[in-house]
C-alpha positions, 0 to 999 in steps of 0.5 A: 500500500502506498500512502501519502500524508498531507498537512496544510503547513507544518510552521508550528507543534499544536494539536494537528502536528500530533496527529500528523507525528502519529500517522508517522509512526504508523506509516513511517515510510510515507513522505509529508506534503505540506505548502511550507515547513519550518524545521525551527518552529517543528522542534525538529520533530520531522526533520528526518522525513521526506517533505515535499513542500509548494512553491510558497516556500521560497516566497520571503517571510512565508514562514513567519507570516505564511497568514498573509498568503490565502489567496495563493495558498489554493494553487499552490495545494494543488500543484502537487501530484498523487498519480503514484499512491494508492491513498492520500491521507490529508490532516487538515483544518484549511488547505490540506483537503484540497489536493487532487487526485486521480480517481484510483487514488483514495482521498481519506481527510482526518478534518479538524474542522471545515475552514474556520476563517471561510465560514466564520466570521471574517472580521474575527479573523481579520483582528485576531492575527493582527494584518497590516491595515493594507491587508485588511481592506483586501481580505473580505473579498479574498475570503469570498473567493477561499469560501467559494474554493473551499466549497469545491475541494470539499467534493474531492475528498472521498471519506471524511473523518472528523476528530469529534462529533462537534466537527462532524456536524460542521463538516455537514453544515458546510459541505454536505458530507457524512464523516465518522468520528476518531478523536485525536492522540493524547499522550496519556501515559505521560500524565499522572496523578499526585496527591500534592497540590499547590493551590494554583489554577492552571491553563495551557495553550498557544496563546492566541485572541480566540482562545479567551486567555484575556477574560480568565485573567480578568477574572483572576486579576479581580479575585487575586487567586494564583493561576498558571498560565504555560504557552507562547504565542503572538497575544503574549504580551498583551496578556501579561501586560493585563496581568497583576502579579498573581498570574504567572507566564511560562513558556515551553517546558519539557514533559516532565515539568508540563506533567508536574504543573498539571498534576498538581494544580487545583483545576485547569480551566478552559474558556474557549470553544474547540473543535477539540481541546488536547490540553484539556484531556491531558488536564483530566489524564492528571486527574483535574477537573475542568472549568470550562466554557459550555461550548465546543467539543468539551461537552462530549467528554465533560459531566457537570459536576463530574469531571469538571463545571461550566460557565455559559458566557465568555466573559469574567463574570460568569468565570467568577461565579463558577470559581467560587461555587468550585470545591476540587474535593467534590470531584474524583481524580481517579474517576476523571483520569479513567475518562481520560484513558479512551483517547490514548495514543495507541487506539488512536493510532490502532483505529486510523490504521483499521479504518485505511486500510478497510477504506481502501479496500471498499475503494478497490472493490467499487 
């Protein structure tokens, strides 16, 4: 069986990047197409591999800026070609999906979710990654003209797979198609619990406009509580110029003291809406209840009251009101960790295996 794996641009390690590293691992002779890498901003973690990227990549700042570029990011997509494999795999939450392949070559999509900044709100997206005012007068039409050609890519996939019931019900909303559900990889076994606490609060993440550090710390800054704050990201500092001293930021830590942090805060909190949230389940793999924001993907995995609490409105009001009514002892760690144990790498890896090579079997046989 030869397979190709797809990636939109490999400029960062989050989520996607995980679940890419998987598909590694278990198809380790497969090359990675993607329209710009960044060995630096992987952490080297593909530097062994083929990668095949698009013309993009010789372009000046395309990867430190590679947001700049939407317009030419469809062409460059489909520039390359699949003639030679029996299955393309694309990991995509934009581009990835829009490859095109002959008709003998199965097209699976792992889908993190339909593209946010096409059918989302534009402006949203336009404030949040901070574009010069040059490019902001161009982006609503470029959007328009994304839209339209992520609306036609759709079709070229042949089976979808979501990475959670939230993102299967938009990939039916916007493009019409059925998908199954395989939630991602977490790294559960590097997660433990610990019976000593430090009586902080804790959140961890790439921080970004979207993912709502800003009202947390608001709320945090109005009860003066110590909250842990782990993540780099381009609303760093305006984040720590709103925080008061109670509030502490630190950077990329290694897997023995990200582990440590997790196992011995108070709760992790989680005021965002996620296609699915990876830092929250490592959070209940340490046995934390979560507080977090009643929407997303996190209401599939959490119960109120528990493995963790809600709050409706993104905004510190409601996050303090659901602060002060938490007790940690009401909650079980062992409970929540167990919940915890169905998103193990492993039966990731074991159900993405199964699920290719059964598709492509109903493909040969069509």
């Amino acid at each position: 069986m030869k397979i190709a794996l797809v990636h939109d641009y490999l400029v960062q390690y989050g989520g996607a990047e995980r679940v890419l590293e998987c598909f590694m691992e278990i198809w380790p002779y497969a090359p990675i197409y993607t329209l710009i890498y960044d060995e630096g901003k992987t952490h080297g973690i593909f530097k062994k591999k083929r990668i095949y990227t698009s013309f993009l990549q010789k372009f000046p700042y395309s990867r430190s800026n590679h947001r700049v570029f939407p317009a030419l990011m469809p062409p460059a997509i489909e520039q390359f070609d699949f003639s030679k494999y029996d299955i393309v795999l694309s990991d995509s939450s934009s581009f990835a999906k829009g490859i095109i392949t002959p008709p003998e070559t199965l097209h699976i999509c792992y889908c993190h979710t339909p593209m946010r900044y096409a059918w989302d709100d534009c402006q949203k997206y336009i404030q949040e990654f901070g574009f010069p005012k040059i490019v902001k007068k161009f982006i609503p039409f470029i959007m328009n003209y994304i839209r339209l050609w992520d609306r036609v890519s759709a079709d070229r996939v042949d089976e979808y797979i979501a990475n959670s019931k939230f993102v299967a019900g938009r990939i039916k909303k916007y493009y019409q198609k059925k998908s199954i559900v395989i939630n991602p990889p977490v790294d559960i076994q590097k997660f433990y619990l610990d019976e000593k606490k430090e009586g902080y609060f804790l959140m961890v993440g790439r921080l970004m406009a979207y993912k709502r550090f800003d009202i947390v710390i608001e709320a945090f800054n109005a009860l003066g509580w110590p909250l842990k704050i782990i993540g780099r990201g381009p609303d760093l500092k305006r984040l720590k110029k709103m925080a008061k001293p109670n509030i502490e930021f630190s950077g990329r830590l290694s897997d023995e003291d990200l582990a440590r942090t997790y196992a011995r805060a108070k709760a992790f909190i989680f005021p965002q809406e996620e296609d699915f949230g990876i830092v929250a389940m490592e959070a209940m793999a340490s046995g934390k209840p979560i507080i977090a924001f009643r929407g997303g993907d996190i209401v599939e995995h959490v119960r109120e009251g528990e493995e963790g609490l809600f709050f409706d409105k993104q905004n510190s009001k409601d996050i303090i009101e659901v602060l002060k009514k938490f007790d940690s002892g009401s909650f079980d760690p062992v409970h929540i960790r167990e919940r915890s144990l169905g998103f193990d790498r492993e039966i990731f890896k074991g159900r993405m295996k199964d699920y290719a090579e059964n598709a492509l079997a109903r493909h040969k046989s069509k």
